[in-house]
N, C-alpha and C positions, 0 to 999 in steps of 0.2 A: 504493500500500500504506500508505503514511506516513496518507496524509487518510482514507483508507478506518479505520484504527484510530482518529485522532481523531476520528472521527464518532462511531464507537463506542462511545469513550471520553464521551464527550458526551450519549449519550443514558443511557449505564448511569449517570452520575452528576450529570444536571442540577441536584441540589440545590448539589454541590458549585462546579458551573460558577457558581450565584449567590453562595456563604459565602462562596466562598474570597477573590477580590478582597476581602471586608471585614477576613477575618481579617490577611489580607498587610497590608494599612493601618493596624489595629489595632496589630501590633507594630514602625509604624513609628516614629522617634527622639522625643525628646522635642519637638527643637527644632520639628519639623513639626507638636506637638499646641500649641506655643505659637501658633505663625500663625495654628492655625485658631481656638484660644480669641479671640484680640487681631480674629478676622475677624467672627468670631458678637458682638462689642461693637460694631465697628463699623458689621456692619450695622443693627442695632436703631437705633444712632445716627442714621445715613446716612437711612435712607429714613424713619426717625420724624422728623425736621425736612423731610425732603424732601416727604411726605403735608401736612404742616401747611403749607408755604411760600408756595403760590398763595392759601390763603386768607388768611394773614397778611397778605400785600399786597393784595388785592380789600377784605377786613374791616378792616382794622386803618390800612393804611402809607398805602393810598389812597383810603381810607372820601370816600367826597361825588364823587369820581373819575368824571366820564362813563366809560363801557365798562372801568371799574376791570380786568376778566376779564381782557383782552387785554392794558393793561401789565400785570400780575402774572405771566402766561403769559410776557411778554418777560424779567421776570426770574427766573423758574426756568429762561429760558433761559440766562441770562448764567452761572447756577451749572452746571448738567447738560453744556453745550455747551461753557463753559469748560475744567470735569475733562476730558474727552475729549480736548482741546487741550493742555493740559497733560499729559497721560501721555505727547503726541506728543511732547515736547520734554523731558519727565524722566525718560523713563525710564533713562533709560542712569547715572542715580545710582545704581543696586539693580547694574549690571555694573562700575562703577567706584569705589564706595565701600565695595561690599557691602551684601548684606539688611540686615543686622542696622544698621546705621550708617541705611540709607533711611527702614527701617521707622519709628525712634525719631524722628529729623527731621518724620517725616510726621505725625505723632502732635502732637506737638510745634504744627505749622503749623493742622492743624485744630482742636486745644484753641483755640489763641489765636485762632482765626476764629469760633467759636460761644460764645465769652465774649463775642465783641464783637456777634453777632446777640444773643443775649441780655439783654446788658446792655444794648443803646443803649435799649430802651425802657423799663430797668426805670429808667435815673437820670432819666426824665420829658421825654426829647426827645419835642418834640410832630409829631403825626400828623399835619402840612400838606398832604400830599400828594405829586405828584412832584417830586422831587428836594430834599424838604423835608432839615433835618441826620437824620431818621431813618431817611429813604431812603437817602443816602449816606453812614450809619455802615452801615447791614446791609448796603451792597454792598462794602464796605471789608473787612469780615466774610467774605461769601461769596468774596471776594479769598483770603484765608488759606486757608478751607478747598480752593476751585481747586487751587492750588499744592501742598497738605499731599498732597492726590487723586491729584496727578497723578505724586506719586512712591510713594504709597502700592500702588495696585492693582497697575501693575507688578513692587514689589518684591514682593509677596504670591506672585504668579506665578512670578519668578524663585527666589524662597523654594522653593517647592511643585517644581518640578526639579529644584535643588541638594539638597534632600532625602532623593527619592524614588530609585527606579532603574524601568528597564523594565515590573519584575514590578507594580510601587505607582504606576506614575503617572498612568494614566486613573483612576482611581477617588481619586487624592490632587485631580487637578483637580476632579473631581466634587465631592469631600465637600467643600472649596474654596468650590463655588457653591452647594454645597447649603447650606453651617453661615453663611454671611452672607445666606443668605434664610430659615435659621432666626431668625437676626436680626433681618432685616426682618420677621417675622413679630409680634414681640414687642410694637412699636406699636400691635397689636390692641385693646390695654389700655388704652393711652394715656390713655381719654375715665374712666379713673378720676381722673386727674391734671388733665385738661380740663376735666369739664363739672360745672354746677353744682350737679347731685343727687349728685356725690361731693368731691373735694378742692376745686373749683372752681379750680384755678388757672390756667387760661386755656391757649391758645395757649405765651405767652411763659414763665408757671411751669412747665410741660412742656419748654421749649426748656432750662430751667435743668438739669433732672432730665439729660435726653442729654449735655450740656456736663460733666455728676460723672462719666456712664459712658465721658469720652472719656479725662478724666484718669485714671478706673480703666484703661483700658486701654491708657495709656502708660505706666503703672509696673506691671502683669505684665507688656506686652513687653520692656521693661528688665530686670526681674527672672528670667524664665524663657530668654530668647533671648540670655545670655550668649554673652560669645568664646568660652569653652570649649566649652559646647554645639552652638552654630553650628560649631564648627570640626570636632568630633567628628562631626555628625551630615552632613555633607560627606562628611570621608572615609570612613565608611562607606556610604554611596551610592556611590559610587565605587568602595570596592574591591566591592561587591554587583553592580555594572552589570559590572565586569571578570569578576569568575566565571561571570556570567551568558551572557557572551560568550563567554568560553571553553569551556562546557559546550555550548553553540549549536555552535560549529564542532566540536569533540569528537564530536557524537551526527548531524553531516551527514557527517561524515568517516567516521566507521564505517557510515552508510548509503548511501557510495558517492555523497554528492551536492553538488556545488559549491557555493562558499561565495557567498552573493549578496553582490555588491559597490554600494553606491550608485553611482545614473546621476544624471547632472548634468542639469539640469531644460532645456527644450530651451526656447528663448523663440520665440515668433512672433507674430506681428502678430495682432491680431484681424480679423476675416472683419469685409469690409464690411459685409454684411447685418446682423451682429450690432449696428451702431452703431445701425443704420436701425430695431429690432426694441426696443432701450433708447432709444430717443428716443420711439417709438410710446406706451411703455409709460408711461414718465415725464411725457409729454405728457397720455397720461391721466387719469394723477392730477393732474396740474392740474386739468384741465377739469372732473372731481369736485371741486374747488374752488372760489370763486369770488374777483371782485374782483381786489383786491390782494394776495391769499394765491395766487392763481392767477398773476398773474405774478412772486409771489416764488418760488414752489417753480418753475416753467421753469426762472427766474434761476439758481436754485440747481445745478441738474441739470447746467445747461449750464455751470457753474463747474467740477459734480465732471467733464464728457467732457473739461472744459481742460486739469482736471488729469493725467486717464488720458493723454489725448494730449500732454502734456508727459514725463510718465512711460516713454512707450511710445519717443519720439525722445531720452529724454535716459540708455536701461537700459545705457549701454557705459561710463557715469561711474557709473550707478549698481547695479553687475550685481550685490551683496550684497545691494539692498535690499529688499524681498522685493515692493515693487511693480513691482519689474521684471521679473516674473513677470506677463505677462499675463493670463492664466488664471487665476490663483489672486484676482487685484487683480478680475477679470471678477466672482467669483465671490463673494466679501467687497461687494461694491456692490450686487450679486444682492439681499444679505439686506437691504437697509435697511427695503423697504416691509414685511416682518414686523416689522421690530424697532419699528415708528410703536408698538405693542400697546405695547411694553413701556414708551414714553416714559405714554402713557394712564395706565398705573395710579398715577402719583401729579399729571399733568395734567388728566385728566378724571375718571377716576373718581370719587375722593373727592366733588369738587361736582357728579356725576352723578348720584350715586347720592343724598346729601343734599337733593340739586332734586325727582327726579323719584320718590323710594321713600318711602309713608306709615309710623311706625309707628316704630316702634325700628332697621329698616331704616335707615330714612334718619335718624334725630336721631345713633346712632351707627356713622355711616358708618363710624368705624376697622372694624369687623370684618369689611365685606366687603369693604371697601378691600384689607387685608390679607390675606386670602384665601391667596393666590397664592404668597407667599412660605412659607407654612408644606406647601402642595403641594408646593413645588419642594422644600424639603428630604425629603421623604417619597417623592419619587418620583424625584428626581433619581441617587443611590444606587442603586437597583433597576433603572432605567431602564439605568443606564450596565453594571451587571452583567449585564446580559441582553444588550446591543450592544454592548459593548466590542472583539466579532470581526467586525462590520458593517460595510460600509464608508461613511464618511463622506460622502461624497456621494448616497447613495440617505438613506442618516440626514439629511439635510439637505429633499429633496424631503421623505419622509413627514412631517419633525417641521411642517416649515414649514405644510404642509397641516394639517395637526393643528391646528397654532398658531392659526391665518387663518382658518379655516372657523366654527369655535363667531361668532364676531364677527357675524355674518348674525343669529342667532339674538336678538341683542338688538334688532334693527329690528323683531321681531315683537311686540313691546310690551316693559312694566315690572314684569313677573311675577317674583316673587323666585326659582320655580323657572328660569327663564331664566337668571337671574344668575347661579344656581351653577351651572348648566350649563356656560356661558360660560366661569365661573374654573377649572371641572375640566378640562372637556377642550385648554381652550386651553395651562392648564400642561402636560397631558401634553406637546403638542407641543414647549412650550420643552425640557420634561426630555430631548427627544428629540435634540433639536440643537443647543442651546446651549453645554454642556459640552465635546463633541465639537469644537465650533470652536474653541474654547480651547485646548483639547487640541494639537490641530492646528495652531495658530499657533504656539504656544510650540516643538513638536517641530521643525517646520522651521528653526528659528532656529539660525545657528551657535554654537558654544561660546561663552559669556561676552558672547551678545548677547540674550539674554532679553530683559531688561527693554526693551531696543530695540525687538524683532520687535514683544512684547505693546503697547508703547506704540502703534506703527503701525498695529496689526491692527484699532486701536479707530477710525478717521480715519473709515470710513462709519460707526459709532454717533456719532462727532463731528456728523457730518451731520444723521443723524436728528435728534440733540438740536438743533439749529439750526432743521431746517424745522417739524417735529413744533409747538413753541412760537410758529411763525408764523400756525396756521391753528387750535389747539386753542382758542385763546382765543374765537378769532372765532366758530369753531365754537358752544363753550358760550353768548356770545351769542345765536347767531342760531335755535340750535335748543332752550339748555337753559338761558338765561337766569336771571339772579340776580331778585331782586322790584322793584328799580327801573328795572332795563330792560327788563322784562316792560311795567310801568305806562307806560313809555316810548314803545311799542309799536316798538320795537327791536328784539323776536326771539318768535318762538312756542314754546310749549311743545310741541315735536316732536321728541324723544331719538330719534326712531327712526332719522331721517335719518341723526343726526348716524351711528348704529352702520353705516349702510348705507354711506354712504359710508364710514368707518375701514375695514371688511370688505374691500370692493372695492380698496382702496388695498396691504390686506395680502396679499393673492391675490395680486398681482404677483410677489413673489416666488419662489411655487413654478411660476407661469407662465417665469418667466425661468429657473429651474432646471430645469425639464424640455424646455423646446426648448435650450438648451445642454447638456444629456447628451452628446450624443454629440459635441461637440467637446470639452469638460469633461471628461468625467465617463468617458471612455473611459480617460483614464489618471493620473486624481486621485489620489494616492497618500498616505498617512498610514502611523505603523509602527502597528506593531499594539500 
């Protein structure tokens, strides 16, 4: 009777079913409009140095460099792969210091890390090459920023639950992901500040431009995320989640129906088959690789089953930790071969598109580089308003698919309609699953471990970021080469490859998700 009315309730007022989550957000505290202001800065920050960073070091750090692509790719690895590493190990300053205390630290550490990417080449260190003093002042640099990241994302997340309550927290996570790829979107511009039919200021005078908007947005988070604030906007989530709970049992009570009580998550070993099924798969994507990129991603794979299997023998010391969760750890490793898409957009992309697109296309690349981030704020919101009562795991096959699939489409040539093919439908699928996982990690986490769960939950995009930078380089080499290693006869002019293999590597994923359904996904649980 109960579901049969909400149905009903459901279809009489679908409009409402999409407002309403915005308006509940809308009037949520002040302190939770400051995170996301200080998020929408950072991201514009974040990913506008992060777009420009591979060519910085190919053009600029290691100009004269045989195969320059590949270390430059090695050091956006030491940056992307670092942050991930570091949320593993910081997060727990957002559950022990507090947001607000993290937030400003973290701010703090990435200011002083992109004054020093900045400045090292504006005071005239000279561009020797590897490991010249300009190479190791920007990595010194991308040191700060690591550190500032890796307490920063966590506490953003912990922020965004001490916040919100029940009724505002899917949709606080969402608008979360959605306002820092507003952010990232804003770089689109960038090539006003870059390129020489406008401001001309290069690379490094754009680098200066992000490093204002970092200090901007350590003094509104200072300013806006007061004690008072923070403290108020607590306990009101707090007392909001108690009423919410006592109206819950109040309106089952009067329905005559038992109050569901949490079940404690059952652990069990993984099915042999299943190792046999993840080695097959993983193995594969090597072999779509070659070389030395092929036996570093096995290498790799076979690190991350050391660690499952150290995890799975070591869960009676570690029964909190949420990889001791077999299932859940099974299912977070699932996602990596989708997530290779998301490392691409500021690895490949940018000098794929540059290489291979005649026209204003390719001179400036920012805009369809950028693409993706102004989609995801646009449909992330909507996305999450329409699945908010879906369950997670089927949210995960479809988005995954979604995600993986458009990526085929670029192996059919270098048509601009391909391209935006590519960046629409493939956001749709992140919009579909991304948020939700977040969601999800953060919700299972005990009280006052936030920052902890989210820091862990990041350890297979740690991965990604580590293999991804092993083979992208190589890749653009061999199939989408710069003009010296083209003349070199080094690599052909064949993008297609490269997209055919990235596709096939991302498919995994929802390969791996739909033959563990039924050991998964029978009883994956999230709250609603």
């Amino acid at each position: 009777m109960a579901a049969g009315s909400t149905e009903s309730t459901k279809a009489a007022n679908p409009f409402k079913e999409i407002t309403q989550p915005f308006i509940d957000l809308f009037h949520a505290p002040r302190a939770l409009w400051g995170v996301n202001l200080a998020y929408v800065l950072e991201g514009m920050v974040y990913f506008g140095m992060l777009g420009y960073l591979a060519m910085h070091f190919s053009d600029f750090i290691f100009q004269g460099v045989a195969q320059a692509d590949v270390h430059s790719h090695h050091m956006v690895l030491a940056l992307t792969a670092g942050i991930t590493i570091a949320m593993f190990f910081l997060g727990f300053v957002a559950d022990k210091f507090g947001v607000r205390r993290a937030l400003i630290w973290a701010f703090f550490c990435l200011l002083a890390g992109r004054v020093v990417i900045s400045g090292a080449p504006t005071i005239g260190l000279e561009p020797a090459g590897l490991w010249s003093p300009l190479h190791i002042a920007t990595m010194v640099g991308i040191l700060f920023v690591v550190v500032g990241y890796g307490m920063y994302q966590p506490a953003a997340y912990a922020a965004v639950r001490q916040f919100t309550n029940p009724k505002t927290a899917a949709m606080g996570f969402a608008m979360l992901y959605a306002l820092m790829n507003l952010g990232g979107y804003l770089p689109t511009f960038a090539f006003l500040i870059r390129d020489d039919n406008f401001l001309g200021f290069g690379i490094v005078g754009t680098y200066w431009f992000y490093t204002t908007v970092s200090l901007v947005a350590l003094v509104l988070t200072m300013i806006i995320l007061s004690k008072k604030t923070v403290k108020e906007a607590i306990t009101r989530a707090k007392a909001e989640t108690e009423e919410m709970k006592k109206a819950e049992v109040a309106t089952q009570e009067a329905n005559g129906e038992t109050t569901e009580t949490a079940v404690a998550v059952q652990r069990e070993k993984v099915p042999v088959h299943w190792w046999g099924i993840w080695i097959i798969c993983m193995g594969l994507a090597g072999y779509l690789a070659h070389g030395t990129v092929r036996i570093s991603l096995i290498t790799l794979f076979v690190v991350a089953l050391g660690v499952v299997a150290f995890w799975e023998k070591a869960r009676i010391w570690v029964a909190n930790h949420p990889f001791s969760d077999v299932k859940f750890m099974f299912f977070i490793f699932a996602l990596i071969p989708v997530q290779t898409l998301f490392a691409y957009n500021w690895l490949i992309l940018p000098q794929y598109i540059n290489r291979s697109y005649e026209g204003w296309i390719g001179e400036y690349f920012e805009v369809a580089a950028n693409f993706n981030p102004i989609l995801i704020f646009i449909m992330v919101p909507i996305v999450a308003a329409l699945t908010q009562k879906r369950k997670v795991y089927n949210m995960m096959i479809i988005g995954t698919f979604v995600m993986a699939a458009p990526a085929f489409l670029l192996s059919f040539g270098t048509s601009w309609y391909l391209l935006l093919t590519y960046l629409l439908v493939m956001t749709l699928g992140e919009a579909m699953w991304q948020p939700r996982f977040l969601q999800y990690a953060a919700e299972i986490a005990p009280e006052g471990r936030t920052g902890v769960y989210m820091g862990v939950a990041q350890f297979p995009w740690f991965l990604t970021k580590v293999i991804v930078p092993l083979y992208s380089g190589v890749l653009l080499s061999k199939y989408c080469p710069d003009e010296t290693t083209l003349l070199a006869g080094l690599g052909k002019m064949e993008p297609t490859k490269l997209w055919f293999v990235s596709a096939c590597i991302a498919m995994m994923s929802t390969v791996l998700l739909i033959l563990a359904k039924g050991w998964i996904g029978k009883d994956f649980k999230t709250k609603a």
